[in-house]
VMD Tcl script that builds the backbone (N, CA, C; Angstrom):
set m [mol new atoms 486]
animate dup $m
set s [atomselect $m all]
$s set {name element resname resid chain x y z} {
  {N N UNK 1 A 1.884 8.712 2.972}
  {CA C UNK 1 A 2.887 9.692 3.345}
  {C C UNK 1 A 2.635 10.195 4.769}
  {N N UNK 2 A 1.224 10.553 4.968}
  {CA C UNK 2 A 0.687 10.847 6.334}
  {C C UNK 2 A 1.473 9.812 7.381}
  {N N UNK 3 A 1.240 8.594 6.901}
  {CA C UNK 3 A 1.693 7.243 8.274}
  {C C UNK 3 A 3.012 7.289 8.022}
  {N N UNK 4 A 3.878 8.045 7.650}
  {CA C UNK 4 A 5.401 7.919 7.408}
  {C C UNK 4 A 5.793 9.113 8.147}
  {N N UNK 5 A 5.162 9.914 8.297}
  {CA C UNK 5 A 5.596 11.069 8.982}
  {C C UNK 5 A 4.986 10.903 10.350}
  {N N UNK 6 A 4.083 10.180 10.528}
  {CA C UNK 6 A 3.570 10.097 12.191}
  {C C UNK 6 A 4.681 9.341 12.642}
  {N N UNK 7 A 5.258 8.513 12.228}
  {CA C UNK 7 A 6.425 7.746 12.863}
  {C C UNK 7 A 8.054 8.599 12.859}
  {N N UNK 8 A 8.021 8.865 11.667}
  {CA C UNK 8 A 9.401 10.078 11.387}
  {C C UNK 8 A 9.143 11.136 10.417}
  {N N UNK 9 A 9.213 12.486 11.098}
  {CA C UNK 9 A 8.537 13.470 10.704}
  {C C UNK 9 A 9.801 14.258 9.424}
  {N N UNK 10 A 10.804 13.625 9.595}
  {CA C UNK 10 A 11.673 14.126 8.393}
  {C C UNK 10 A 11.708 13.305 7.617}
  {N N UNK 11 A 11.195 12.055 7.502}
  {CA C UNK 11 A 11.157 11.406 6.489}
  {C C UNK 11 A 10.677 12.242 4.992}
  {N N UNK 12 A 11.667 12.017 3.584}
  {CA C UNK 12 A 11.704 12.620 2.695}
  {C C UNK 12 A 10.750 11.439 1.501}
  {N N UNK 13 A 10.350 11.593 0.743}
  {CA C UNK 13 A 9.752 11.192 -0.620}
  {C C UNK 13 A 10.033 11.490 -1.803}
  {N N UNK 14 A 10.703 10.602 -2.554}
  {CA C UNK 14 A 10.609 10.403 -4.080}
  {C C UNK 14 A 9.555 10.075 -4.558}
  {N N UNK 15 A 8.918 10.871 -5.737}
  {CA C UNK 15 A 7.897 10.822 -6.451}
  {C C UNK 15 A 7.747 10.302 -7.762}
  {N N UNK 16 A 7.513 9.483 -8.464}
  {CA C UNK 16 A 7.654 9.804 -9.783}
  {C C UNK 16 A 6.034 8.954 -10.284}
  {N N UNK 17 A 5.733 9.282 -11.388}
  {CA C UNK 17 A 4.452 8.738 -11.977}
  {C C UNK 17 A 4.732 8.376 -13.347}
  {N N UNK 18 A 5.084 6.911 -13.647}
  {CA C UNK 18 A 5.382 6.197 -14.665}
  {C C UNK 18 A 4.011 6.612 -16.364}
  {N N UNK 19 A 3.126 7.282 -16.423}
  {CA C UNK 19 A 2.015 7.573 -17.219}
  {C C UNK 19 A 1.267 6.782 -17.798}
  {N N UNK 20 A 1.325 5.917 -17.208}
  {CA C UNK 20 A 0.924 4.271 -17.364}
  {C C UNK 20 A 0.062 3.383 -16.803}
  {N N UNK 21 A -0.783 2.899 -16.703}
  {CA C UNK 21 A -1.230 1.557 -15.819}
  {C C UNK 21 A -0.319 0.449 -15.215}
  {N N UNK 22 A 0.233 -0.132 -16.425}
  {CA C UNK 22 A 0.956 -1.226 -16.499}
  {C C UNK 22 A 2.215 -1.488 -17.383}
  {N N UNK 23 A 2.747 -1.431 -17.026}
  {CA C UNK 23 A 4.332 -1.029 -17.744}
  {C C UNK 23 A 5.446 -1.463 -16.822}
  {N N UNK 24 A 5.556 -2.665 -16.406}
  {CA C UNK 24 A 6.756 -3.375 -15.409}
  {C C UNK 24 A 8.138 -2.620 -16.170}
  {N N UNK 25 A 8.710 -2.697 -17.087}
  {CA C UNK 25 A 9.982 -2.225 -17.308}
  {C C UNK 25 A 10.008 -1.277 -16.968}
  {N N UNK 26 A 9.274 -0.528 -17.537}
  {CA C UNK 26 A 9.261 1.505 -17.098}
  {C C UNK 26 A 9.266 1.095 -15.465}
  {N N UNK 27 A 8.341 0.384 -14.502}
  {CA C UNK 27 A 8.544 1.097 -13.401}
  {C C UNK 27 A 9.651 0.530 -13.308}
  {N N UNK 28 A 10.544 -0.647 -13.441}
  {CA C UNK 28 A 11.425 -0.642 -12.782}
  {C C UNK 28 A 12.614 -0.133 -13.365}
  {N N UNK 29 A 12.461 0.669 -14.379}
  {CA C UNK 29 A 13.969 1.569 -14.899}
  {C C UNK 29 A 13.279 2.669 -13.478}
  {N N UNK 30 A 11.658 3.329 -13.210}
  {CA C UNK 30 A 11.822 4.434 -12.613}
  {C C UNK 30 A 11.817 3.974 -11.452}
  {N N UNK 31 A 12.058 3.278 -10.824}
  {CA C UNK 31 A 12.855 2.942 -9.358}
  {C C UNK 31 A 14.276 3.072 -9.445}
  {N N UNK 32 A 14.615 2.067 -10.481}
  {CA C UNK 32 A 16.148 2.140 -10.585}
  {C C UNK 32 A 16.271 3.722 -10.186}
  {N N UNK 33 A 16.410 4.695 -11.042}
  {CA C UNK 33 A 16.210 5.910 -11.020}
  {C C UNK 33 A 16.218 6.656 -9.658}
  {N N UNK 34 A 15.279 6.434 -8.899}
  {CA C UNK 34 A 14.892 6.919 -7.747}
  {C C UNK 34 A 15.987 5.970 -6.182}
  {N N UNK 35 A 16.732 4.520 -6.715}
  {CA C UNK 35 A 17.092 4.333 -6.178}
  {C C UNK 35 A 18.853 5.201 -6.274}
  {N N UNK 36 A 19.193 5.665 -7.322}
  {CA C UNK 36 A 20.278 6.420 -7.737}
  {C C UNK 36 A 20.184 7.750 -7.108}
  {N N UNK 37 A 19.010 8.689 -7.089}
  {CA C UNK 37 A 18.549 9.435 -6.308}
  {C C UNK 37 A 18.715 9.640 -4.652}
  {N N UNK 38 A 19.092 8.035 -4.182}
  {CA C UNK 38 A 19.141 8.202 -2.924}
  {C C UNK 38 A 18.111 7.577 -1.853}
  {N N UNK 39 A 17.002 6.800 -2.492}
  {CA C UNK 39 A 15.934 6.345 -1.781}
  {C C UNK 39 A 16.350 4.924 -1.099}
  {N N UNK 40 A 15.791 4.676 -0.092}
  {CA C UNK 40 A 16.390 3.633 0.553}
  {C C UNK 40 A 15.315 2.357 1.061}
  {N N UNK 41 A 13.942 3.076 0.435}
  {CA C UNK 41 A 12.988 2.045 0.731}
  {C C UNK 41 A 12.395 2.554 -0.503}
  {N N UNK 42 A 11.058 1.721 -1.153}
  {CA C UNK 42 A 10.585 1.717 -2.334}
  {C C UNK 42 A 8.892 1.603 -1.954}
  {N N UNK 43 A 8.202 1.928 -2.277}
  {CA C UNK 43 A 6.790 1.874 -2.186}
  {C C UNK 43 A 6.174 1.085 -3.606}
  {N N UNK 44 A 5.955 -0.290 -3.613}
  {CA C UNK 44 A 6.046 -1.155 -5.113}
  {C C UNK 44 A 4.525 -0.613 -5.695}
  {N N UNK 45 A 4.347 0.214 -5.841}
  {CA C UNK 45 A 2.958 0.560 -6.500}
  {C C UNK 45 A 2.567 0.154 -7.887}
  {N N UNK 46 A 3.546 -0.321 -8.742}
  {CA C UNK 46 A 3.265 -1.453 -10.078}
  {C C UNK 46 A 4.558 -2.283 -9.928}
  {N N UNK 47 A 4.097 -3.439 -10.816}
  {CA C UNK 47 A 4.788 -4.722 -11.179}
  {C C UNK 47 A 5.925 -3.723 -11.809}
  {N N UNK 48 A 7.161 -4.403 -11.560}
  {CA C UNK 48 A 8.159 -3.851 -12.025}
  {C C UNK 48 A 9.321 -3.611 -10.724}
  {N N UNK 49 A 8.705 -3.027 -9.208}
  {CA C UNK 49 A 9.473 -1.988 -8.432}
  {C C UNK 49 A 10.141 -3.130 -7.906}
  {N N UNK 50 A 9.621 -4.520 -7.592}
  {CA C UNK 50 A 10.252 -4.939 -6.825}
  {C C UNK 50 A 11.654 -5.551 -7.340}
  {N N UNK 51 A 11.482 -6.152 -8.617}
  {CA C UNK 51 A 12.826 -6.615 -9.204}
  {C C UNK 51 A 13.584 -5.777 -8.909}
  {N N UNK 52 A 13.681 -4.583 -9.237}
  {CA C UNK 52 A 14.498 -3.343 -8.663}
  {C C UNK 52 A 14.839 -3.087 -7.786}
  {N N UNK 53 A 13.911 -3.193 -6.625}
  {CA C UNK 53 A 14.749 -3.381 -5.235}
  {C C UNK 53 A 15.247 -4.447 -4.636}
  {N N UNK 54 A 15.192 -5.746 -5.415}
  {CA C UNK 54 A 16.152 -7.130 -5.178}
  {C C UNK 54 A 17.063 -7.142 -5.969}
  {N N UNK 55 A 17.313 -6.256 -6.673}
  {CA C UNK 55 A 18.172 -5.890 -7.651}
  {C C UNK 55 A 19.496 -4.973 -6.841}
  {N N UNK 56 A 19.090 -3.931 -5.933}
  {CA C UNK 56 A 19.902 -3.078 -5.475}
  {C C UNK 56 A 19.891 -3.437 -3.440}
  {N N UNK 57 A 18.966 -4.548 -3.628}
  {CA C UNK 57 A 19.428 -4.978 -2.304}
  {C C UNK 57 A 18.515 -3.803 -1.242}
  {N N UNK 58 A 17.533 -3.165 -1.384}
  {CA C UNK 58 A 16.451 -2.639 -0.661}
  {C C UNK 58 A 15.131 -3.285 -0.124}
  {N N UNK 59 A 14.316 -2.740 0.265}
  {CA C UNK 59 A 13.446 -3.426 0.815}
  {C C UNK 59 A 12.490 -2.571 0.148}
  {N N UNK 60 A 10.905 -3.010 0.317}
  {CA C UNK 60 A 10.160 -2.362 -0.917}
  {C C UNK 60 A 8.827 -2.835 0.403}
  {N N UNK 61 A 7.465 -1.775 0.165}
  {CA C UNK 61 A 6.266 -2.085 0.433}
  {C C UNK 61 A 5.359 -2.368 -0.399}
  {N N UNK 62 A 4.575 -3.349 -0.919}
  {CA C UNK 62 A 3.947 -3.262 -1.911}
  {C C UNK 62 A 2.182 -2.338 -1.682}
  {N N UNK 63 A 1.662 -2.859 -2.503}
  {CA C UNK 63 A 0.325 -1.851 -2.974}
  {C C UNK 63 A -0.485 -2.920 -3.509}
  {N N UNK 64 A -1.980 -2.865 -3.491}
  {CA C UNK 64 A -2.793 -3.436 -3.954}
  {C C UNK 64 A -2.923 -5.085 -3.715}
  {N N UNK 65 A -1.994 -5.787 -3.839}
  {CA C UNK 65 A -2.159 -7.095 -4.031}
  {C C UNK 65 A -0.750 -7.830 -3.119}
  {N N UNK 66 A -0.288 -8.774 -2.842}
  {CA C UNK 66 A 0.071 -9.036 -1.787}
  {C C UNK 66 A 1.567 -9.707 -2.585}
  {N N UNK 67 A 2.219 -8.485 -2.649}
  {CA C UNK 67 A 3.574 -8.547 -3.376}
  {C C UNK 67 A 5.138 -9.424 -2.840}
  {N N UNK 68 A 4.677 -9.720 -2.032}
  {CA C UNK 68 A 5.286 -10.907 -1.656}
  {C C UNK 68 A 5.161 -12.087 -2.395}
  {N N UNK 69 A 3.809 -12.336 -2.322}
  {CA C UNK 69 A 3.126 -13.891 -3.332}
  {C C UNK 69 A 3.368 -13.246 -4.604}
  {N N UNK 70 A 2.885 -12.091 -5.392}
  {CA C UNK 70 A 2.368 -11.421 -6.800}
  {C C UNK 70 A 3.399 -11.719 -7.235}
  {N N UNK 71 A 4.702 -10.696 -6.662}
  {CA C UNK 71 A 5.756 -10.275 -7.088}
  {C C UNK 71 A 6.942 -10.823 -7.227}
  {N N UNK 72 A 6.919 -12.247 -6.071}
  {CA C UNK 72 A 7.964 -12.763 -6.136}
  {C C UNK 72 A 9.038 -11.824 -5.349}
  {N N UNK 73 A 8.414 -11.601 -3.985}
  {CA C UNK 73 A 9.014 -10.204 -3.266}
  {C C UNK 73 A 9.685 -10.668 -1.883}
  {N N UNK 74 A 10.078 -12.411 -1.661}
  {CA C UNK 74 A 10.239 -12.848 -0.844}
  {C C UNK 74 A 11.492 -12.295 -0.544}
  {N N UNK 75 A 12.041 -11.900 0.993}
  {CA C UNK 75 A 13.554 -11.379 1.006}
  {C C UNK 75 A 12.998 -9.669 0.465}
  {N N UNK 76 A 11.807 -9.182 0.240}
  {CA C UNK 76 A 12.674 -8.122 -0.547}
  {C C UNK 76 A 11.069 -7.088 0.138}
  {N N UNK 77 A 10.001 -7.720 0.369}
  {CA C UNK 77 A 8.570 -6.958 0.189}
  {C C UNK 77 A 8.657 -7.308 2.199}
  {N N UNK 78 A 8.567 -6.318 2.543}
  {CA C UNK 78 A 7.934 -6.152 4.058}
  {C C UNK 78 A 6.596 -6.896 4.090}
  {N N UNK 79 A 6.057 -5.872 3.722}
  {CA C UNK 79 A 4.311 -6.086 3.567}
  {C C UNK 79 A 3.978 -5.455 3.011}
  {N N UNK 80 A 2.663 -5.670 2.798}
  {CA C UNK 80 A 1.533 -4.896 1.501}
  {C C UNK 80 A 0.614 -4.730 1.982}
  {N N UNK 81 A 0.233 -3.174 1.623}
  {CA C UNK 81 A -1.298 -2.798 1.697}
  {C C UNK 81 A -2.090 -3.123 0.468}
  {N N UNK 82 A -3.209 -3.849 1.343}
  {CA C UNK 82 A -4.022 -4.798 -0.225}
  {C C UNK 82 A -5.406 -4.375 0.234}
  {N N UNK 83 A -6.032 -4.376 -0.796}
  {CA C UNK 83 A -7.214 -3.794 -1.604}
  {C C UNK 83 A -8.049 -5.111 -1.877}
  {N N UNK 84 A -9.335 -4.906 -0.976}
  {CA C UNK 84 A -10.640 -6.404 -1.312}
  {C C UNK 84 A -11.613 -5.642 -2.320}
  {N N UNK 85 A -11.973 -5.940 -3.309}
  {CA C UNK 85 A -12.915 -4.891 -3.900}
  {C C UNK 85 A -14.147 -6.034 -3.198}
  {N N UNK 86 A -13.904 -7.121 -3.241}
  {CA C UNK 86 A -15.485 -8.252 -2.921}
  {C C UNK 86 A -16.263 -7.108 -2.024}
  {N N UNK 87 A -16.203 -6.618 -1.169}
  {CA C UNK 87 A -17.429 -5.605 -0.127}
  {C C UNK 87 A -17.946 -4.644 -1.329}
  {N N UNK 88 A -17.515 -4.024 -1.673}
  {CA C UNK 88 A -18.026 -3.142 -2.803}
  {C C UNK 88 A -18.717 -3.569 -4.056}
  {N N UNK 89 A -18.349 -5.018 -4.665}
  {CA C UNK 89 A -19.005 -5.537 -5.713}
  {C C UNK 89 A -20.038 -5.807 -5.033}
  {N N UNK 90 A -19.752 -6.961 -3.581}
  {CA C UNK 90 A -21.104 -7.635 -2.997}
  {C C UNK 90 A -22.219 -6.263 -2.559}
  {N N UNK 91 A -22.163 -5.606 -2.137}
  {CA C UNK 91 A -22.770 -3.930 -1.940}
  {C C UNK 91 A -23.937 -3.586 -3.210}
  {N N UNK 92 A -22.600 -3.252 -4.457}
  {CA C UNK 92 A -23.588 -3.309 -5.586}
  {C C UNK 92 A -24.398 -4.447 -5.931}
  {N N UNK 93 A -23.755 -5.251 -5.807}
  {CA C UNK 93 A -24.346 -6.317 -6.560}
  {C C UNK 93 A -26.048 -6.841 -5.313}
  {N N UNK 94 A -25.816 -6.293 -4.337}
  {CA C UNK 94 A -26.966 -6.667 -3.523}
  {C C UNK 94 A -28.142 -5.590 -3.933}
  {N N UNK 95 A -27.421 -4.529 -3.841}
  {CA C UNK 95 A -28.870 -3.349 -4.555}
  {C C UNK 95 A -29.333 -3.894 -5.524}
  {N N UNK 96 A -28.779 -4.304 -6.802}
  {CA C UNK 96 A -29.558 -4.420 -7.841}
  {C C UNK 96 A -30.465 -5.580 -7.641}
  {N N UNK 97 A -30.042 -6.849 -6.579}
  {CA C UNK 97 A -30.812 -7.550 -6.649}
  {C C UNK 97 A -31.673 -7.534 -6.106}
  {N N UNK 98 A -31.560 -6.220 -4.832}
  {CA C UNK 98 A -33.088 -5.771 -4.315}
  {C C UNK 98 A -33.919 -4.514 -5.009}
  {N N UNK 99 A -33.620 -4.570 -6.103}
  {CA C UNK 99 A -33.972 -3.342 -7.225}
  {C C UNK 99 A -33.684 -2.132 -6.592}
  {N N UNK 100 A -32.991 -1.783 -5.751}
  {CA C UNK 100 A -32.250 -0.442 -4.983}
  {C C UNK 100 A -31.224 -0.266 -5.692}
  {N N UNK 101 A -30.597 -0.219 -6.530}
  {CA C UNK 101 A -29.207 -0.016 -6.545}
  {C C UNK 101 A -29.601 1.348 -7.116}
  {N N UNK 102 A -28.506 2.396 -7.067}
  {CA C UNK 102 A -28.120 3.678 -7.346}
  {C C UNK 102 A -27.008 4.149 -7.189}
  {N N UNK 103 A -26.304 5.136 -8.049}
  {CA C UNK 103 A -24.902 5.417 -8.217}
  {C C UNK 103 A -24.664 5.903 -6.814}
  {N N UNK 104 A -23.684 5.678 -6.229}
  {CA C UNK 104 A -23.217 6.128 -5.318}
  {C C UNK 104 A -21.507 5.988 -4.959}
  {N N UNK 105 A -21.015 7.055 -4.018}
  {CA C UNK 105 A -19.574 6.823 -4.041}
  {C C UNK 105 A -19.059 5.073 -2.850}
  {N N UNK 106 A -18.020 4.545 -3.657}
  {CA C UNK 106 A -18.251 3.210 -3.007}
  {C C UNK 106 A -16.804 3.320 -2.227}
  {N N UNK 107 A -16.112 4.684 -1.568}
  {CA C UNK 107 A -15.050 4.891 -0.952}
  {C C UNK 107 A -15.116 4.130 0.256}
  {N N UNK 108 A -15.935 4.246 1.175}
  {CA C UNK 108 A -16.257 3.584 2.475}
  {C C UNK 108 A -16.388 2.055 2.503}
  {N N UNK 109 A -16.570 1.177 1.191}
  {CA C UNK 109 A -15.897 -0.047 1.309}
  {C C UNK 109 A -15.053 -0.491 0.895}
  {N N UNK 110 A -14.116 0.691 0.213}
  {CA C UNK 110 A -12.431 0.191 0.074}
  {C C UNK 110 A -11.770 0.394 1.166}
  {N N UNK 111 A -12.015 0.892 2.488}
  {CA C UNK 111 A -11.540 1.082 3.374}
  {C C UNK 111 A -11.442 -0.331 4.358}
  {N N UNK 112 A -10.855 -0.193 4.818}
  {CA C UNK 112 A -10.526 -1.217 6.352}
  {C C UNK 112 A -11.601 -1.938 7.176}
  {N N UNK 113 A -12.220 -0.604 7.615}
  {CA C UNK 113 A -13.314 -0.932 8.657}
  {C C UNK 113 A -14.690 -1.619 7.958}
  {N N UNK 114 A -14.817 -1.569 6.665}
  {CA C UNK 114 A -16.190 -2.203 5.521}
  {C C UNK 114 A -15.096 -3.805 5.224}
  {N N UNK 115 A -13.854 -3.657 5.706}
  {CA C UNK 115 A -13.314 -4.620 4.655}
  {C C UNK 115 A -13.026 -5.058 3.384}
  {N N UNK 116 A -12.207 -3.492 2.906}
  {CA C UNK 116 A -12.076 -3.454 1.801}
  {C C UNK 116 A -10.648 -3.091 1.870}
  {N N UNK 117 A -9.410 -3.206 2.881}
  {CA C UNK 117 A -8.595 -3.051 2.756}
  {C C UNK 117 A -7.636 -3.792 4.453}
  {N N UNK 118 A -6.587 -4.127 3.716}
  {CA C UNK 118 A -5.423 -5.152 5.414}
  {C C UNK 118 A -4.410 -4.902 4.854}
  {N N UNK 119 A -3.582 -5.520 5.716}
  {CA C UNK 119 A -2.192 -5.318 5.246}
  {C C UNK 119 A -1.801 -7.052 5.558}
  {N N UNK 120 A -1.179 -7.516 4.378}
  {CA C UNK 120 A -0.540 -8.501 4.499}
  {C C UNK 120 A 0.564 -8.997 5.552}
  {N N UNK 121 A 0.679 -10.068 5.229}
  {CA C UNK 121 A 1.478 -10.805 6.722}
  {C C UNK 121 A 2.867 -10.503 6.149}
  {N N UNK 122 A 3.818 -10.366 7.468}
  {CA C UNK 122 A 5.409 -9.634 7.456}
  {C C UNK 122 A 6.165 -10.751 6.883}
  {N N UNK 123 A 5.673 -11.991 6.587}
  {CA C UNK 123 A 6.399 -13.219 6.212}
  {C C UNK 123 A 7.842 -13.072 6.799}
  {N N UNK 124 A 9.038 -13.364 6.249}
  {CA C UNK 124 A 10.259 -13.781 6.471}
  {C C UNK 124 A 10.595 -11.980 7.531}
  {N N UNK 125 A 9.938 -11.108 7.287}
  {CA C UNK 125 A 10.337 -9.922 7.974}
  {C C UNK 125 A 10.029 -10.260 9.190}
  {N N UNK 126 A 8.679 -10.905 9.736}
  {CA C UNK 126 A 8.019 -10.752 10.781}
  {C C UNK 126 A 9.194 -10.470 12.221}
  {N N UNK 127 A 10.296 -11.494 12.292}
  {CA C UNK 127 A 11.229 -11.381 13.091}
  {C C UNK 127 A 12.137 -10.673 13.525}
  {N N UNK 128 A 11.836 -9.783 12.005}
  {CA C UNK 128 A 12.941 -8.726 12.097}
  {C C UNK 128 A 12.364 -7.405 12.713}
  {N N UNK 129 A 11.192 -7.343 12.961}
  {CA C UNK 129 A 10.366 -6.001 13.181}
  {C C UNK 129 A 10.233 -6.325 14.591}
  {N N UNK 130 A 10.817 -5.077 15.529}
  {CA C UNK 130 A 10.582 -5.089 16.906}
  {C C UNK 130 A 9.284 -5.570 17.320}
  {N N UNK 131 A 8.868 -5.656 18.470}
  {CA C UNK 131 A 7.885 -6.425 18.840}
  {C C UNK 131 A 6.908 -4.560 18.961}
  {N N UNK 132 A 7.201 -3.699 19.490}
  {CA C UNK 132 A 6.512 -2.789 19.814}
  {C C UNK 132 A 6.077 -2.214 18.712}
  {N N UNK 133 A 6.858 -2.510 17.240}
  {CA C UNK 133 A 6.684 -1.727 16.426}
  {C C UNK 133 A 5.645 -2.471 15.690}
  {N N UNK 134 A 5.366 -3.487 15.646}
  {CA C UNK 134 A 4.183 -4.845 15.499}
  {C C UNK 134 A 3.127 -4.253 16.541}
  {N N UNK 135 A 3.382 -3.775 17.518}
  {CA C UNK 135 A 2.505 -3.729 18.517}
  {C C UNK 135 A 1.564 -2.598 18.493}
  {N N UNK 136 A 2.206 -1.217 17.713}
  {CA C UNK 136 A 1.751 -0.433 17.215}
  {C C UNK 136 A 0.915 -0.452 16.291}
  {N N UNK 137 A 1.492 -1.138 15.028}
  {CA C UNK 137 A 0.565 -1.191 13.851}
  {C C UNK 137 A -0.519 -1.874 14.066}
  {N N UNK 138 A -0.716 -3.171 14.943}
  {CA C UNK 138 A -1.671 -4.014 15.555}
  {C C UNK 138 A -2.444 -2.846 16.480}
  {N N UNK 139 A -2.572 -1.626 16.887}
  {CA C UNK 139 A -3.257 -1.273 17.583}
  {C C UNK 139 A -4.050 0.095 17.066}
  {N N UNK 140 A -2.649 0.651 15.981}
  {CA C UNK 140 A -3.546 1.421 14.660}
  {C C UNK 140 A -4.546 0.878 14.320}
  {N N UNK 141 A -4.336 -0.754 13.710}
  {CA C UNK 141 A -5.544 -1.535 12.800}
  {C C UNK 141 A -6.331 -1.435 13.485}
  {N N UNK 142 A -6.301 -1.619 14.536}
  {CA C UNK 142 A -8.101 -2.008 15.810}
  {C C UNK 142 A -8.677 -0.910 15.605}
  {N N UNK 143 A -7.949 0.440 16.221}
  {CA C UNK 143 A -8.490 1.716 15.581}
  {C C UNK 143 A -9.718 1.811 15.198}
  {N N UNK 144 A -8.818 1.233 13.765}
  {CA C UNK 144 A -9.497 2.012 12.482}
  {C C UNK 144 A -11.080 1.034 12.511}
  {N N UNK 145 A -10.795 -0.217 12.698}
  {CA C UNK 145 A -11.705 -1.229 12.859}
  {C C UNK 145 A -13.031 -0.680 13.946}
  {N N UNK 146 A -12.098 -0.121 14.596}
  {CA C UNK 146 A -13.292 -0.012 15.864}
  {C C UNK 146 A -14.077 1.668 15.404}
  {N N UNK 147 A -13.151 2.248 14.729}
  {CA C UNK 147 A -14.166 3.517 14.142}
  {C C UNK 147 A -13.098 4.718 15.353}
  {N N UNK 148 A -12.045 4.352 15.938}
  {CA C UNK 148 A -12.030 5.280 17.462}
  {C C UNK 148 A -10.380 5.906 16.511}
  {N N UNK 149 A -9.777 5.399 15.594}
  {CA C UNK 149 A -9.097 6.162 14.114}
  {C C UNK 149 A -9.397 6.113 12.982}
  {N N UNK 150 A -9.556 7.647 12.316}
  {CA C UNK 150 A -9.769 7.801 10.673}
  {C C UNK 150 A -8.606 8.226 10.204}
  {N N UNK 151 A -8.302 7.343 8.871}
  {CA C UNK 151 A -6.912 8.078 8.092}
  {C C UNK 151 A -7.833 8.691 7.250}
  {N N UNK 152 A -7.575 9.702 7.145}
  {CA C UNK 152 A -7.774 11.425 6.720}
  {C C UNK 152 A -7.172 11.002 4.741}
  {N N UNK 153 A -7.889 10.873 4.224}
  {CA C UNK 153 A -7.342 10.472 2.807}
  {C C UNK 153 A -6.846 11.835 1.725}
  {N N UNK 154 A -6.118 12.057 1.291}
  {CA C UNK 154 A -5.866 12.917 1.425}
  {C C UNK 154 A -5.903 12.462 -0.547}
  {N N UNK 155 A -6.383 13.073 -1.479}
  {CA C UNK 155 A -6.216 12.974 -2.884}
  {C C UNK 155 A -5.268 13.609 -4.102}
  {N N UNK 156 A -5.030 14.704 -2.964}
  {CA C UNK 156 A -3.774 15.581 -3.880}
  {C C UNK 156 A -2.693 14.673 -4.132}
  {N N UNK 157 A -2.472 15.243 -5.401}
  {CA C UNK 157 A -1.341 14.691 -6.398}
  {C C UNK 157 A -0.234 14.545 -5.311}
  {N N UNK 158 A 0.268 13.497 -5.355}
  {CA C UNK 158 A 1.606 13.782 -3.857}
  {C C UNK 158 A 2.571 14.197 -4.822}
  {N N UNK 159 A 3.703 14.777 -3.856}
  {CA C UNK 159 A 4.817 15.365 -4.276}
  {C C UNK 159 A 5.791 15.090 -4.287}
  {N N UNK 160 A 7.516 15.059 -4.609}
  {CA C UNK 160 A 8.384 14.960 -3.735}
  {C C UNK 160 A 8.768 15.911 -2.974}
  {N N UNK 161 A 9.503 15.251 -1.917}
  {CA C UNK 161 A 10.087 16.316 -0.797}
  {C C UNK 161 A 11.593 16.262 -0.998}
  {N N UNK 162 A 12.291 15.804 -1.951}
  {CA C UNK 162 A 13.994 16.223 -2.368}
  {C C UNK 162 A 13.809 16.084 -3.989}
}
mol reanalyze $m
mol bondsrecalc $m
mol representation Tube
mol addrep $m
């Protein structure tokens, strides 16, 4: 929500939380929903959102896994922010084998800069996205890579804003 408002600061948010893990129909009746509401882009955070927005002819970002390939999101998924857990298993899995291991929080290698998080390729979008606006996000990523930007994670329950 933070990176949506650094670009457009009135940008509004639909919220909803399906109570579920995994439940493709539910999310995509609660997109449907949210697309009736008025939303004009979709954030695919479970299996389900994207049928829904190739359904109503929107465009959708996915989450976790690279919803283009997952989802069958071709024509319909920009890109996806995807999630490597491998740095964090390989992490643990190296303590124990140097008899070090101990509980600890493993936030800092789901992140970017440990390599625990990218954003997938714009596939069929790539052409459609200005060159500056590519040029931007390419210079966020270094950023974060280089340590010289932190996204500020923010855990509160998000909200909507209409």
């Amino acid at each position: 929500m933070a990176g949506a408002r650094s670009v457009n600061p009135d940008v509004e948010f639909k919220v909803t939380f399906l109570g579920s893990w995994y439940d493709p129909p539910k999310a995509k009746e609660a997109a449907f929903a949210q697309i009736e509401a008025g939303v004009d882009v979709l954030y695919a955070e479970r299996a389900g959102v994207v049928d829904a927005a190739r359904e109503r002819n929107i465009i959708a970002f996915g989450n976790v896994n690279d919803m283009n390939k997952e989802e069958n999101g071709t024509g319909v998924v920009v890109t996806s922010a995807l999630w490597h857990m491998e740095n964090a298993i390989n992490h643990a899995i190296s303590g124990v084998k140097a008899g070090t291991f101990v509980a600890e929080d493993y936030k800092e290698w789901t992140m970017m800069q440990k390599g625990g998080a990218s954003l997938a390729p714009y596939y069929e979008f790539d052409d459609q996205i200005a060159a500056d606006v590519k040029a931007k996000v390419a210079a966020i990523s270094s950023d974060i890579m280089s340590g010289n930007f932190t996204v500020v994670v923010n855990d509160d329950e998000p909200k909507s804003t209409y």
